[in-house]
C-alpha positions in Angstrom: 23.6 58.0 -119.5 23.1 55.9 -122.9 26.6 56.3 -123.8 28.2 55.9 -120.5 26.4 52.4 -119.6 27.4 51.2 -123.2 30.7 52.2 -122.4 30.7 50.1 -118.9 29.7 47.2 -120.7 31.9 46.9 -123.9 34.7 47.4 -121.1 33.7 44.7 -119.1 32.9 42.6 -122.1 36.1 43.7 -123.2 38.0 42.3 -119.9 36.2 39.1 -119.8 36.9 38.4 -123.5 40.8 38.8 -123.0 41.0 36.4 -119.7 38.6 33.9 -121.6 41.3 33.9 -124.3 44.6 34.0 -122.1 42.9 31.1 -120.1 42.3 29.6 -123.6 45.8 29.8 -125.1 47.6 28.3 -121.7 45.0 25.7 -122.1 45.9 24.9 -125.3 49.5 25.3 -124.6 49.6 23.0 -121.9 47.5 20.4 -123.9 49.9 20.4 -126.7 53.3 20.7 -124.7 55.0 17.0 -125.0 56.6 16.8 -121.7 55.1 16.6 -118.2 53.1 18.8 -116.3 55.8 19.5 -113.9 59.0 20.3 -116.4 56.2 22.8 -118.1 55.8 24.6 -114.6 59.4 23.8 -113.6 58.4 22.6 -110.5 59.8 18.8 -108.9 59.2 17.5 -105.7 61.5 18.9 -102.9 61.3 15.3 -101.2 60.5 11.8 -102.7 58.0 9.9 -101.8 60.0 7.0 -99.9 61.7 9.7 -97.6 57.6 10.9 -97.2 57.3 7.6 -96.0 59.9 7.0 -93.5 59.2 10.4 -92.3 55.2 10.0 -91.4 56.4 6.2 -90.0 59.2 8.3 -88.2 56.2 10.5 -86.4 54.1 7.7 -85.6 56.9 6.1 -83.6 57.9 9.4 -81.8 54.4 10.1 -81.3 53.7 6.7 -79.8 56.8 6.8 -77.7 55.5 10.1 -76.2 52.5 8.9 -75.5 53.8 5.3 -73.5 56.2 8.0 -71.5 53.0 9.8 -70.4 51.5 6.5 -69.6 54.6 5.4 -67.4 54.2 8.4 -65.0 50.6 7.2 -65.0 51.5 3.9 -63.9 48.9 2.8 -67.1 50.2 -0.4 -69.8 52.2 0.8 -72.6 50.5 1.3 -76.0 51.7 -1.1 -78.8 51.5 -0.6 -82.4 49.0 -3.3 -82.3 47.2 -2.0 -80.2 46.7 1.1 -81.3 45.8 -0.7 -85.0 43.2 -2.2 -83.0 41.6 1.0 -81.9 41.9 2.2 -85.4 40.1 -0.7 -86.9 37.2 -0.2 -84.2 36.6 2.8 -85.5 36.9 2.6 -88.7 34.4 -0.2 -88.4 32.4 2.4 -85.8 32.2 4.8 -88.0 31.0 2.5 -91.0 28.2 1.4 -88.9 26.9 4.8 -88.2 27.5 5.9 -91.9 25.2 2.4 -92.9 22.9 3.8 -90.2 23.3 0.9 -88.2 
């Protein structure tokens, strides 16, 4: 049983030695390549950030617009984007009140 236990754990040691030194060498690799972290993992952006942008503004507006059609058939005031900045500021200031503990 002496043997066989030994045997275990030089295998394990063994395993845990080799991924300690892969992880090492891309480390090290990636610390001394020159260009950016991207080219290195050829991997870019499928959109910029601008077009991020004007799409999340682009949802907001549909999502508002949605929402005031739902309020027509209600008969209730349409939303404005002040308005709803408003709401957002209240609780935004709400919930730094309860965070203070106030």
């Amino acid at each position: 049983m002496g043997r066989a236990y030994a045997g275990t754990v030089l295998l394990l040691l063994g395993t845990v030695a080799v991924l300690l030194f892969v992880v090492g060498v891309l480390v090290v690799v990636g610390h001394l390549y020159p260009g950016e972290d991207a080219e290195l993992l050829d991997w870019f952006p499928t959109r910029s950030p601008a077009v991020e942008v004007q799409n999340e503004i682009d949802d907001v507006r549909q999502m508002l617009e949605a929402q005031n059609e739902m309020r027509r058939r209600r008969g209730a005031r349409e939303l404005t984007e002040a308005d709803i900045e408003a709401c957002v500021i209240e609780d935004e200031r709400w919930k730094l009140e309860l965070y203070r503990g106030g």
